[in-house]
C-alpha positions as CSV (number, residue, x, y, z in Angstrom):
1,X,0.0,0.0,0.0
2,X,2.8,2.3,0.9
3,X,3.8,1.3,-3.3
4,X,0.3,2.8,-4.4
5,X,0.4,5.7,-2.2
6,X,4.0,6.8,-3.8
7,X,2.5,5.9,-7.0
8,X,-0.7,8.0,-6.6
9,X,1.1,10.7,-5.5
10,X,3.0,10.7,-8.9
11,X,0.5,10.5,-11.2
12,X,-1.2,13.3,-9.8
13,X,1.9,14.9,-10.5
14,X,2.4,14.4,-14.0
15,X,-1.9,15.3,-14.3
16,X,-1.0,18.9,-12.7
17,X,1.9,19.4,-15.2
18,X,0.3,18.2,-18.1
19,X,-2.6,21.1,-17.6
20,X,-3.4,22.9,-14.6
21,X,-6.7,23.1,-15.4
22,X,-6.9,19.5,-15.1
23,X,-5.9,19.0,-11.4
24,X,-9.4,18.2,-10.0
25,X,-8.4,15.1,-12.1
26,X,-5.4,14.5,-10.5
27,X,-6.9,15.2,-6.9
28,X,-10.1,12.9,-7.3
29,X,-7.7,10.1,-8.4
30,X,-5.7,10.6,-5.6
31,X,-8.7,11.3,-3.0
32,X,-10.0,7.4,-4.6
33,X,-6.7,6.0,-4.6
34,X,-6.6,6.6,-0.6
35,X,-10.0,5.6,0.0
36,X,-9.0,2.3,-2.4
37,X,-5.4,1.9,0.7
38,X,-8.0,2.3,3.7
39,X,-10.4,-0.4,2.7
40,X,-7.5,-2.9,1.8
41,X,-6.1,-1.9,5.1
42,X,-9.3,-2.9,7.2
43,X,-9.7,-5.9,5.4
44,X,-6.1,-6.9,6.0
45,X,-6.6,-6.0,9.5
46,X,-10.0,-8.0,9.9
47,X,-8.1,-11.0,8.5
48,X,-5.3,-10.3,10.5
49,X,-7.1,-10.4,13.4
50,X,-8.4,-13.9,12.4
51,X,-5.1,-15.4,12.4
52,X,-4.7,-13.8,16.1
53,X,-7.5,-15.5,17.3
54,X,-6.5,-19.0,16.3
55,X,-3.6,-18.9,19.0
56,X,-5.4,-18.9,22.1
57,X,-8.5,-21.3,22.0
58,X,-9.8,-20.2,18.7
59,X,-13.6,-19.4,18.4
60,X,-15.0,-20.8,15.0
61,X,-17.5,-18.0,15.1
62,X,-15.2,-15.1,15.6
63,X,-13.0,-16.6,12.5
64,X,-15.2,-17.1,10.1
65,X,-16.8,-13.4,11.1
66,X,-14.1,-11.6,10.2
67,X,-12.7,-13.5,7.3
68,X,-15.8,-13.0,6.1
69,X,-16.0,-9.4,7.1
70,X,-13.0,-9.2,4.6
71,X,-14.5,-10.9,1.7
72,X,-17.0,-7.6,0.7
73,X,-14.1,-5.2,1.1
74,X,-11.6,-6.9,-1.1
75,X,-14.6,-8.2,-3.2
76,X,-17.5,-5.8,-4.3
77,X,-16.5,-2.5,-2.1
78,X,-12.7,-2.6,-2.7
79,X,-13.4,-3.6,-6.4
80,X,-15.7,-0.6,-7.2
81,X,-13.8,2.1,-6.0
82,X,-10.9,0.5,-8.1
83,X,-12.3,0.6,-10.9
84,X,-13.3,4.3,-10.4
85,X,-9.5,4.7,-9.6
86,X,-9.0,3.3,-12.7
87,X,-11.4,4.8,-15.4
88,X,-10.6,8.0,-13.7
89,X,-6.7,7.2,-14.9
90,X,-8.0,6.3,-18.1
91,X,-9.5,9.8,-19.5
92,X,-8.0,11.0,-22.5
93,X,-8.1,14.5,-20.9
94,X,-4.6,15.3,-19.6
95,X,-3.6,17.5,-22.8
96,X,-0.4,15.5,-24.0
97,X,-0.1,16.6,-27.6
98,X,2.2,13.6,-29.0
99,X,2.6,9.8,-28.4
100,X,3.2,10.0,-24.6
101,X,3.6,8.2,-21.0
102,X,0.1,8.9,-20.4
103,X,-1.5,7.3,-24.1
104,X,-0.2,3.7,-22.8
105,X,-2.7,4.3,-19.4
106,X,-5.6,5.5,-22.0
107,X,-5.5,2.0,-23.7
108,X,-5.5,0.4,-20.2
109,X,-8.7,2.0,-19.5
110,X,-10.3,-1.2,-20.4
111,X,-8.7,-2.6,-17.2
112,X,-11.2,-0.5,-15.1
113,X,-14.1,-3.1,-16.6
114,X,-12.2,-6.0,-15.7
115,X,-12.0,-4.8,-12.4
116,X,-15.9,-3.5,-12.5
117,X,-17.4,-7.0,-13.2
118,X,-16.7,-9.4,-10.7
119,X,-18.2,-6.3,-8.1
120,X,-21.8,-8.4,-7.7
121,X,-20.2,-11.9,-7.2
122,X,-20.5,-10.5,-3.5
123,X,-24.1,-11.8,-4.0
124,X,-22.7,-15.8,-4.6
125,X,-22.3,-16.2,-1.1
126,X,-18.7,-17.0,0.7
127,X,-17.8,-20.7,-1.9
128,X,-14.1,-20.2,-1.2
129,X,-13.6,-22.6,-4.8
130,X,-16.7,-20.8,-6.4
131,X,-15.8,-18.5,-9.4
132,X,-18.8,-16.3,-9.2
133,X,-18.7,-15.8,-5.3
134,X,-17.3,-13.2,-2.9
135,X,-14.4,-15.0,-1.9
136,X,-13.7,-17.2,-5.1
137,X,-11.8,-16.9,-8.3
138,X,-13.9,-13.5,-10.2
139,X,-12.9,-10.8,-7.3
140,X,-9.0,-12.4,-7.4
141,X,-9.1,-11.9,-11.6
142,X,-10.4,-8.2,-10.5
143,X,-7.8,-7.8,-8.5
144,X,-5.0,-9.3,-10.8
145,X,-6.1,-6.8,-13.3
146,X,-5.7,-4.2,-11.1
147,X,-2.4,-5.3,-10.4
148,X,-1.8,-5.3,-14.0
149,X,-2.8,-1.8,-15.2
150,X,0.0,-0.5,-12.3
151,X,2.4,-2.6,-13.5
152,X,2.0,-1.0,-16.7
153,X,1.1,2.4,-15.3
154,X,4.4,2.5,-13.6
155,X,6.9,1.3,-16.5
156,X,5.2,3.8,-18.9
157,X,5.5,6.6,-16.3
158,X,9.2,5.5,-16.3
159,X,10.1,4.9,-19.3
160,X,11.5,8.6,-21.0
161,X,10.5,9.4,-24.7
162,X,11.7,11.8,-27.4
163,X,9.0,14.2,-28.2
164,X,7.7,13.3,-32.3
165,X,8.5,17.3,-32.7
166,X,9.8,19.9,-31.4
167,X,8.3,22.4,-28.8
């Protein structure tokens, strides 16, 4: 998380230089993308606390309430606000002129659907070897595409181009 946070904080960046006009942009990706870190967070925490309670005389009920507490947050909830985070990242607006970092992150805008359409397998119930379920395989291929589209994000943001003409 502490990865995403660094990376949030430069793409809002390169939004605000690219046009200043366009920094509400840059902001409402950044307010998401911290919204996106505190949900992960809790859920991490709520499975976390889980794996506490299995030391000392474990209570089945306590478990399986907050792994399942998690499920929703890195399911449906967590999934959602992603793919805001991502189609967000995706608008063509940022006013590069020529073929730059930022036209690699509009063709990944198709990422942010990937991520959109497991969000009601929240409604399959808790089937841990389900696909369609809130703990099975669709919210994990959400997820792996959201993984994806930083991976990609953060190469093409490093990667330094020649401008096709001159300024």
């Amino acid at each position: 998380m502490t990865g995403l946070l660094v990376f949030l904080a430069g793409f809002r960046h390169l939004i605000r230089q690219a046009r200043q006009d366009y920094e509400w942009v840059g902001t409402l990706v950044f307010g998401v993308g911290l919204v996106v870190i505190a949900i992960e967070l809790v859920a991490d925490g709520l499975e976390a606390g889980s794996a506490l309670d299995t030391w000392v005389k474990a209570d089945p009920m306590a478990v399986r309430a907050l792994m399942e507490g998690s499920f929703p947050m890195f399911g449906a909830i967590g999934l959602i606000l992603s793919a805001l985070l991502l189609g967000l990242g995706g608008l063509r607006q940022y006013g590069y002129r020529s073929a730059s970092r930022m036209d690699k992150l509009v063709r990944l805008r198709s990422c942010s659907f990937l991520i959109w359409r497991p969000a009601p397998s929240i409604l399959g119930g808790t089937n841990i070897t389900g696909f369609y379920t809130a703990s099975g395989y669709a919210p994990f291929v959400g997820q792996a595409a959201m993984l994806v589209w930083f991976l990609f994000a953060s190469i093409s943001m490093i990667v330094k181009r020649q401008p096709s003409f001159p300024e």
